[in-house]
C-alpha positions as CSV (number, residue, x, y, z in Angstrom):
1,X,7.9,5.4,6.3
2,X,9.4,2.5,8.7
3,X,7.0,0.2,6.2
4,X,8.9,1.3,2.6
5,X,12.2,1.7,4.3
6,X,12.1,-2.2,5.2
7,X,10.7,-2.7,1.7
8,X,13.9,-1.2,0.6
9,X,16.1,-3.3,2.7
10,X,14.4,-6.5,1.3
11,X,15.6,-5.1,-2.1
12,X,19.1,-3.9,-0.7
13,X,19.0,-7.7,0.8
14,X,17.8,-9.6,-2.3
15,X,20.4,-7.0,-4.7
16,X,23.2,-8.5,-2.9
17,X,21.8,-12.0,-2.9
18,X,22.0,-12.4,-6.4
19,X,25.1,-10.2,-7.2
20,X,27.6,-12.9,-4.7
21,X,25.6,-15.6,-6.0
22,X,26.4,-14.7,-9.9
23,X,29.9,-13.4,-8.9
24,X,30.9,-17.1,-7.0
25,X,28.8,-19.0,-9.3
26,X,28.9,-22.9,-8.0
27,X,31.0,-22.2,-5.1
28,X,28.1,-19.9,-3.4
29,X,25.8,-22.3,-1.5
30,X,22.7,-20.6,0.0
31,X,19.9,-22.5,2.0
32,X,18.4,-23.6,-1.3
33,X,21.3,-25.1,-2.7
34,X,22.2,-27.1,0.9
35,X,18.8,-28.4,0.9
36,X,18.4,-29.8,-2.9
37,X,21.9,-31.5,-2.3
38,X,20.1,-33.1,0.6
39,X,17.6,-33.7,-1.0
40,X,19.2,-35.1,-4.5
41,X,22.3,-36.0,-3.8
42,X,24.4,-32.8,-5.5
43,X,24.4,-29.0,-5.4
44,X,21.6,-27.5,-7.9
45,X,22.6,-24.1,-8.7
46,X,20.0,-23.6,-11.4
47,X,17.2,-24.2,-8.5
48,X,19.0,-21.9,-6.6
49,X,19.2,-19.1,-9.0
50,X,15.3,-19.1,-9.4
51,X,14.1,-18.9,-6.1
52,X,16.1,-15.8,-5.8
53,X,14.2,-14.6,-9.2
54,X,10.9,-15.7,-7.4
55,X,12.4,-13.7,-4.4
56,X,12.8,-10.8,-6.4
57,X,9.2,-11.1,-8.0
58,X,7.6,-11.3,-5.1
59,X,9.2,-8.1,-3.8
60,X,8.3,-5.9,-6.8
61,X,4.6,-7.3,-6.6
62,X,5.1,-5.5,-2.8
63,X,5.8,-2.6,-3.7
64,X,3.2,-2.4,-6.8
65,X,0.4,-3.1,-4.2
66,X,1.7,0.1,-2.1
């Protein structure tokens, strides 16, 4: 039970992630978006809005394996 209930929380988690993100758009700056404007210079939102995808994959393929 403690297993799928933190499962959950990773969805509540990730839910949330990409609702603010798509509700502040350009003005939201995660970790991934501070570290490609390190990196090149300027905020990549696009780059940004797949690793949360990614995120997202990787916690359905979770929850398939249970």
């Amino acid at each position: 039970m403690t297993r799928n209930r933190r499962h959950y929380e990773t969805i509540l988690h990730s839910r949330f992630f990409i609702k603010s993100e798509k509700r502040t758009k350009d003005s939201f700056i995660t970790k991934a978006s501070i570290h490609s404007r390190r990196v090149t210079g300027r905020i990549s939102t696009r780059n940004t809005r797949t690793q949360s995808e990614k995120l997202v994959a990787r916690i359905r393929c979770c929850i398939e394996d249970d």
